[in-house]
C-alpha positions in Angstrom: 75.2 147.5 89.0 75.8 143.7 89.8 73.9 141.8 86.3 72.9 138.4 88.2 72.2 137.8 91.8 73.9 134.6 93.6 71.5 131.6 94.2 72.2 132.0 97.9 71.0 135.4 97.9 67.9 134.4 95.7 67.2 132.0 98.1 67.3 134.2 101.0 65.0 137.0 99.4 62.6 134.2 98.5 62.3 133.2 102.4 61.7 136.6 102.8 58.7 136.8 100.6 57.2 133.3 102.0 57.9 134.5 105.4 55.6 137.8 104.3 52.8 135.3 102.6 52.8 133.5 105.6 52.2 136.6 108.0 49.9 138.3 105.0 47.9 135.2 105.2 47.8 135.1 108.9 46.4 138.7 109.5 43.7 138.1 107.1 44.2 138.5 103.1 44.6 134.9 102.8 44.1 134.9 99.1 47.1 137.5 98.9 49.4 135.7 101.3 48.8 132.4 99.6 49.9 133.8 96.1 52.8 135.6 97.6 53.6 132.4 99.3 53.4 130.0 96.3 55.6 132.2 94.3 58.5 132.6 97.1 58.1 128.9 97.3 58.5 128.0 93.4 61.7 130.2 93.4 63.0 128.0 96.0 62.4 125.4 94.3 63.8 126.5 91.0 66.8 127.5 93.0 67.5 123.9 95.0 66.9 122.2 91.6 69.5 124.5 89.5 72.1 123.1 92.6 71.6 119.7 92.1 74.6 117.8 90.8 72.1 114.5 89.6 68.7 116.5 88.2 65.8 114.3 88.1 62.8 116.0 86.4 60.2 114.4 89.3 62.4 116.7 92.2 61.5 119.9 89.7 57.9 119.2 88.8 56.0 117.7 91.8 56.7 120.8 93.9 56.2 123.0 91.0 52.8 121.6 90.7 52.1 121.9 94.3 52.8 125.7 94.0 50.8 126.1 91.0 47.8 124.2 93.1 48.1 126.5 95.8 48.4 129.8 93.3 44.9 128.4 91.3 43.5 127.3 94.6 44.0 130.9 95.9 42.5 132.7 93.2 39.1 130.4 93.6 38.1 130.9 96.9 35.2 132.3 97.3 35.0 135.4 99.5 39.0 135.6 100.6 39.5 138.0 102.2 
């Protein structure tokens, strides 16, 4: 059994999941689709930023905290269902 996966296939299961938030969020569970979709997005994130030749910190955090937003944003809402 393969130990690590390569970042290309990481990044294609990850498009995957956000593609299944998206459509989970669409038919109604909207506080399961976005969760789903803010933790496909972060791996894609953590992904592009483990490419980059030149890492700033600023291209990591700012759409990490965007995903955490939408994860704590999705586990307030009132009556999601």
């Amino acid at each position: 059994m393969r130990e690590s996966f390569t970042l290309d296939q990481v990044r294609k299961v990850s498009l995957i999941v956000v593609g299944l938030g998206l459509v989970i969020g669409m038919t109604g569970a909207v506080r399961t689709g976005s969760i789903i979709l803010s933790l496909g997005a972060s791996i894609i994130v953590i992904a592009r930023y483990s490419q980059l030749k030149i890492k700033r910190n600023i291209e990591l955090f700012l759409p990490l905290m965007i995903c955490i937003m939408l994860f704590v944003l999705a586990l307030t809402l009132p009556n999601a269902r």
